[in-house]
C-alpha positions as CSV (number, residue, x, y, z in Angstrom):
1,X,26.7,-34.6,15.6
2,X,26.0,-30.5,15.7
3,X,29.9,-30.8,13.6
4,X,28.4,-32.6,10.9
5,X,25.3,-30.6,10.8
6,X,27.0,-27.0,10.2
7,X,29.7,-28.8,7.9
8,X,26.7,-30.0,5.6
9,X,25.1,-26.4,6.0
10,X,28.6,-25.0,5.2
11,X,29.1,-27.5,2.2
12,X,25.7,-27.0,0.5
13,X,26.0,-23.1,1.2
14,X,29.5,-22.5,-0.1
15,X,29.0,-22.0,-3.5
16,X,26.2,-19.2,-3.1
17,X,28.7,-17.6,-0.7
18,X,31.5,-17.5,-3.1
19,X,29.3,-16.2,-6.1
20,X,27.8,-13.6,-3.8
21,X,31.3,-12.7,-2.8
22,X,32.5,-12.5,-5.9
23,X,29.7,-10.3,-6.9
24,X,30.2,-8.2,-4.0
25,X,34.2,-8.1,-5.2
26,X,32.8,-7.1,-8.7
27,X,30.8,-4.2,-7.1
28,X,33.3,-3.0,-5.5
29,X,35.4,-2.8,-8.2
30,X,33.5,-1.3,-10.3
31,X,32.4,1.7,-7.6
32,X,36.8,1.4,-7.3
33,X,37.2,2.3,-10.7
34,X,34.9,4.7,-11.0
35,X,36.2,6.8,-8.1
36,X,39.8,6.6,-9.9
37,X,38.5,7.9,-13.5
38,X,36.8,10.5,-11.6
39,X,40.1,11.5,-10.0
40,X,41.7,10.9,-13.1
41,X,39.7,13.5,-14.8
42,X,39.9,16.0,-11.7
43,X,43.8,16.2,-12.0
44,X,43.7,17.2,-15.7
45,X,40.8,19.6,-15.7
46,X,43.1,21.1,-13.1
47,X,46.2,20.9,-15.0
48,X,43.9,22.7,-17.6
49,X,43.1,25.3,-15.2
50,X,39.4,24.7,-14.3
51,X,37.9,25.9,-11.7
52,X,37.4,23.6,-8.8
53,X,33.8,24.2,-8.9
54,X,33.5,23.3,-12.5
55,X,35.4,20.3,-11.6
56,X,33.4,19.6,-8.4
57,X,29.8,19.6,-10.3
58,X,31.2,17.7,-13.3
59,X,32.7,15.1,-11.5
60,X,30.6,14.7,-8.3
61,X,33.5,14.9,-6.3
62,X,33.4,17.6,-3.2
63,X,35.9,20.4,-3.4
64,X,38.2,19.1,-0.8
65,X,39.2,16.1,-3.0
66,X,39.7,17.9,-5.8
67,X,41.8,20.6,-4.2
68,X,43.9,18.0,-2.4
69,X,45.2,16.5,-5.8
70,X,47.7,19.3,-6.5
């Protein structure tokens, strides 16, 4: 009996999981992506010859990440 009680919770719950998953998945691609431009935009400011500060306040990434890149 408890079996076919948590399958029917499962069942009428699944698709709200897998939406809320897949909006967590989208979320944390997006957040992903936006770490990787910023990186992407680190490396050539530095191949440009910024200064890591410069790089640091315009990107939002701390000075360590930016200086290991190179």
């Amino acid at each position: 009996m408890e079996i076919t009680i948590l399958h029917d919770y499962v069942t009428s719950h699944e698709q709200k999981w897998l939406e809320e998953g897949k909006l967590e998945g989208k979320l944390e691609g997006k957040e992903e992506g936006k770490l990787e431009g910023k990186l992407e935009i680190a490396k050539n400011m530095q191949k440009e010859n910024y200064p890591i500060k410069e790089i640091a306040k315009i990107t939002k990434l701390d000075c360590k990440t930016i200086e290991k890149l190179k």
